[in-house]
N, C-alpha and C positions, 0 to 999 in steps of 0.2 A: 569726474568719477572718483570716489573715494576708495580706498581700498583699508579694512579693515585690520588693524593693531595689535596684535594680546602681546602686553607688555611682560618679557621674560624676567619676571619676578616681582618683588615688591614698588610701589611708587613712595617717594617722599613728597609731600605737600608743604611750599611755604606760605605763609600770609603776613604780609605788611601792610598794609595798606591803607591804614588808619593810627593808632596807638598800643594793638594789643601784638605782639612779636609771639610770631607761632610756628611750630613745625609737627608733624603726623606724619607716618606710616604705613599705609595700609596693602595688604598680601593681594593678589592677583584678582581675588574675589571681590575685592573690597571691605574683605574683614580688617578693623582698627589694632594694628601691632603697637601702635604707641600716639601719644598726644600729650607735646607740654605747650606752654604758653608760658611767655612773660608780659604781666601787665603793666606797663608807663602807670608812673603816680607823679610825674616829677609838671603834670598839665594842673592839678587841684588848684596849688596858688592862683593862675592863670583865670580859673572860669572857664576852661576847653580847651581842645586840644592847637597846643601850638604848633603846626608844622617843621618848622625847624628842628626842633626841640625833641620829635617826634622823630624824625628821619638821623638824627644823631644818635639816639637810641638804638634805632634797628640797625645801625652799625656797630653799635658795642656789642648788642642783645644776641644777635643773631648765629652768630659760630657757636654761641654756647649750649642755644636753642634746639639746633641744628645736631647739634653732640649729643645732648642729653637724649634726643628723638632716637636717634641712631644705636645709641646704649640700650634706652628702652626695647626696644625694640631685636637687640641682640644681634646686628646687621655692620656689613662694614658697609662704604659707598659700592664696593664692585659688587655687589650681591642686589641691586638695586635693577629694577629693569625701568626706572624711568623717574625723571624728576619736573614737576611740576609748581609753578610759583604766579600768585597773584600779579597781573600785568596791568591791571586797569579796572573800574576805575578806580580813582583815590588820592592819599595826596603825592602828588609825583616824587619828594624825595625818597620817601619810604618805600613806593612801588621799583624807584631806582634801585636800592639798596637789594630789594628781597628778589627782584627779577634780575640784578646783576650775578648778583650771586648763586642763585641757582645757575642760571644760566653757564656761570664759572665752574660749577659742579659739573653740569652735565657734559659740558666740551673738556674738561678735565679726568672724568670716569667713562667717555665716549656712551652715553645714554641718551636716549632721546629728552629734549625739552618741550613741554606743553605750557604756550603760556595762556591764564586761564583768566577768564570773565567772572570779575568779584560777584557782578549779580546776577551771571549763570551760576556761579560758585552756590549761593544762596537756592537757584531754580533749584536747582538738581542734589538736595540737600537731602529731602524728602523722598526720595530713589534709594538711597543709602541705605544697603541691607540689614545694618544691623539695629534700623529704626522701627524696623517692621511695621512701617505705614504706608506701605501699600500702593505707592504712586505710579501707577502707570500712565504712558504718556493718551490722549492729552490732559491735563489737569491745570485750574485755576490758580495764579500764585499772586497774594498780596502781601509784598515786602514792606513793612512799616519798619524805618529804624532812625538813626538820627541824623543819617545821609540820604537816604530814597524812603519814597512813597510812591510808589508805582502796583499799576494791575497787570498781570501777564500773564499771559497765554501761553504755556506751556507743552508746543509740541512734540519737540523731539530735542537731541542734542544737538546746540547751535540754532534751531526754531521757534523762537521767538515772538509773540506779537504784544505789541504795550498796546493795551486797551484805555490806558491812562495813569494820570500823575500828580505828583503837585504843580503847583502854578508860582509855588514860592517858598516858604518853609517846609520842611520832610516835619513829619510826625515827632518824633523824637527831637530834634529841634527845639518845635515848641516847647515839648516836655522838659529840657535843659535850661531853654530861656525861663519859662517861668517859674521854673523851681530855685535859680536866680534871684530870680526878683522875690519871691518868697523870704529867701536868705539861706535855702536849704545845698548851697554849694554843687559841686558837679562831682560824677555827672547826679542828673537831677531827678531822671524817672522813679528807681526805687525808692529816693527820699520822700518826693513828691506824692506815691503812692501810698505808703506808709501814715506822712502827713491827714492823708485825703480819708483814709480810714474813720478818723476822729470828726470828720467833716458832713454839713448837712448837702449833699449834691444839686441840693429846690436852692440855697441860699442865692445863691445871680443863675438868673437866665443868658448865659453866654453865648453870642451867636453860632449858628451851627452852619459855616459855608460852605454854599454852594449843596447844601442840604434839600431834595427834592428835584432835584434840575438835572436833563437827560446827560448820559455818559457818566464817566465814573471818576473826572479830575476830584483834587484835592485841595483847601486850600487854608491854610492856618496861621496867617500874618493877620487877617484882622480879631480873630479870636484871641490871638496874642497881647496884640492890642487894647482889645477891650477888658482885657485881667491887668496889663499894665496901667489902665486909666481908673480902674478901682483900686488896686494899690496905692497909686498916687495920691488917694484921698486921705491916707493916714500920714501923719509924718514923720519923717525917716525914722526908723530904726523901734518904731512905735507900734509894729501891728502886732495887737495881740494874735494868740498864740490860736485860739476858735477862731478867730474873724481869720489866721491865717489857713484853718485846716475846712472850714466851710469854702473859700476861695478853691484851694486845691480841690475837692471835690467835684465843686463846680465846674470845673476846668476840664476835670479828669473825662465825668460822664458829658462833657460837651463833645470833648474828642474822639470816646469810643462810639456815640451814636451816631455823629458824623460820617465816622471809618467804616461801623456797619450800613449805612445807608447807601453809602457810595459802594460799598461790596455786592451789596443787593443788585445796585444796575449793573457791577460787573458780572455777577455772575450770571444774568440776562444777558449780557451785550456775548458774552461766552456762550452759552446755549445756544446761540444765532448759528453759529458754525460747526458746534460741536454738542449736537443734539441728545446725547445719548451722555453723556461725562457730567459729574457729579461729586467730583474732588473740590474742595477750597483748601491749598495750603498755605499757611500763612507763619513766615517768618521776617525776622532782624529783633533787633534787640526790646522792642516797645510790645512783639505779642507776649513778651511776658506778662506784662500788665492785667492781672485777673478779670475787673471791670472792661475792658477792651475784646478780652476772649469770652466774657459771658455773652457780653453784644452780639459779635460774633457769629458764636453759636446758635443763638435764637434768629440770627441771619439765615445760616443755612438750615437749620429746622424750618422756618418757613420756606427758602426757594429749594428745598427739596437735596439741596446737599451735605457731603461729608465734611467733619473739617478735621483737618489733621494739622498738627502743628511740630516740630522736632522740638526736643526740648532743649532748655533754654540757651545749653553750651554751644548747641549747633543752632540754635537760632541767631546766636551775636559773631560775631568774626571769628571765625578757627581755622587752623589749617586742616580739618580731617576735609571736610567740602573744597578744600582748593583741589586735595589728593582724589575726592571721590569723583570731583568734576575733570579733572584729569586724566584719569581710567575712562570715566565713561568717554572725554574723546577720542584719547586712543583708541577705543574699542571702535569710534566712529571713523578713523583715521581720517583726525583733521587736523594735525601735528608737522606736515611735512615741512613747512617752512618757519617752524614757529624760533629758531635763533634771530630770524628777522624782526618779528613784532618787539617793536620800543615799547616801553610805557608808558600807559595815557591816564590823565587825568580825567576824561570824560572817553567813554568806550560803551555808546549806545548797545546794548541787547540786541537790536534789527539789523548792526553790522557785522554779525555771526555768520548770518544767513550764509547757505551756500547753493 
């Protein structure tokens, strides 16, 4: 049995958990009193994000993050009624860093600690009142980013069901590698997109996996593949600049029709149980991608649903969704023991449940 939270006064929100150092504010309601973010540039050379490199960061980055939020927002720590920070998943030193810390705060300003689920973070993103998109629970949520690709069923807070996933490369992934191999540097989506603009998308029929087949897995190592073996065919450092933006194209509308196809059976495999629901929300960094959301959309124009998406700040890693996911569990009181929970690198969605 739960017994229900209202956190006496404002929450802070931390996110490490990748490369972007973040911290957010928000008042009892869930109105956003402040949001900064510091972005890592020091991964470019690299080709991606280096772990190390990344968790070193969110140690320099962080106090100052954490400061500036606090300033923003015109708040000391004791004014706070609760502090919340990304606990899993992700790359463990960073999730160390930003849940030690918090953590540090909260038994230091005697507040409660909530440690929160990076890709409930993302579920319950589209709840956030100041998005006025309307989500009530239960609702359909497709996370494409360049960590997960998953479909989820969005029942309540902590309720969970994965309908499906990838099988091997996340969306975004892809998008990274072969904007790579292009030469368009990282991260690769927005280049890649821009690229794709100038491009014929008929120039290569790129396979479309696991396109038409029951469930709604994901799968984008051999499409990756198959744009690396036509690259291949130019030599190094040689492909012109059309043969490179027909490619991206190509690439591009492979992956959004795939993503809507697959969407399609999930929101079938969704209707099964929840007959009456007609939300698709869909976030992480790659629903940016215009071609991706027009798909999309002609997805749920035909199976009869809405799609709503948060824009794009809150679609990529921020701390206002760590803060808002934070609220909403306190409000669920499922916080009581959370100075226990470590940090995980892998922290299933179905391990919420209560």
């Amino acid at each position: 049995m739960t017994q229900t939270i209202f956190p006496n006064g404002p929450i802070l929100g931390i996110e490490s958990s990748c490369d972007d150092t973040a911290a957010a504010v928000l008042d009892a309601d869930g109105r956003i009193l402040a949001e900064t973010v510091t972005r890592q540039i020091d991964h470019e050379a690299f080709g991606g994000v280096v772990p190390e490199i990344a968790a070193r960061a969110h140690l320099a980055l962080l106090p100052g993050v954490v400061t500036r939020a606090m300033a923003q927002a015109g708040l000391r720590f004791a004014d706070l009624g609760a502090i919340a920070a990304t606990t899993g998943p992700g790359l463990i030193g960073g999730l160390i860093v930003g849940a030690g810390y918090g953590k540090g705060l909260a038994i230091a300003h005697r507040k409660p600690f909530v440690a929160v689920n990076h890709l409930e973070a993302h579920a319950l993103t589209a709840r956030l009142p100041s998005l006025g998109l309307g989500a009530a629970f239960p609702y359909l949520l497709l996370l494409v980013s360049g960590g997960h690709c998953q479909c989820i069923a969005v029942e309540g807070v902590g309720q969970h069901v994965r309908l499906g996933g990838t099988i091997d490369d996340a969306a975004g992934e892809a998008f990274d590698k072969v904007a790579k191999l292009l030469g368009l540097g990282w991260p690769g989506g927005p280049a890649l997109e821009a690229l794709a603009s100038a491009g014929d998308p008929k120039a290569h029929l790129f396979p479309r996996p696991l396109f038409g087949r029951a469930g709604c897995d994901f799968s984008f190592s051999g499409l990756k593949t198959a744009v690396a073996t036509v690259i291949a065919t130019y030599p190094a450092g040689a492909l012109p600049r059309q043969a490179a933006a027909d490619i991206a194209a190509s690439f591009q509308v492979a992956v959004a029709e795939t993503v809507a196809d697959r969407a399609v059976h999930a929101m079938a495999m969704f209707r099964e149980n929840h007959p009456t629901a007609n939300l698709l929300v869909v976030a992480g960094g790659v629903a940016a991608n215009s071609v991706l959301r027009a798909a999309l959309l002609a997805a749920c124009d035909k199976a009869g649903f809405r799609f709503a998406a948060p824009p794009l700040k809150y679609c990529t890693d921020n701390a206002t969704m760590v803060a808002w996911a934070g609220l909403e569990r306190l409000r669920a009181g499922l916080v009581a023991e959370d100075l226990d929970v470590a940090p995980r690198p892998r922290w299933p969605l179905a391990e919420l449940a209560i």
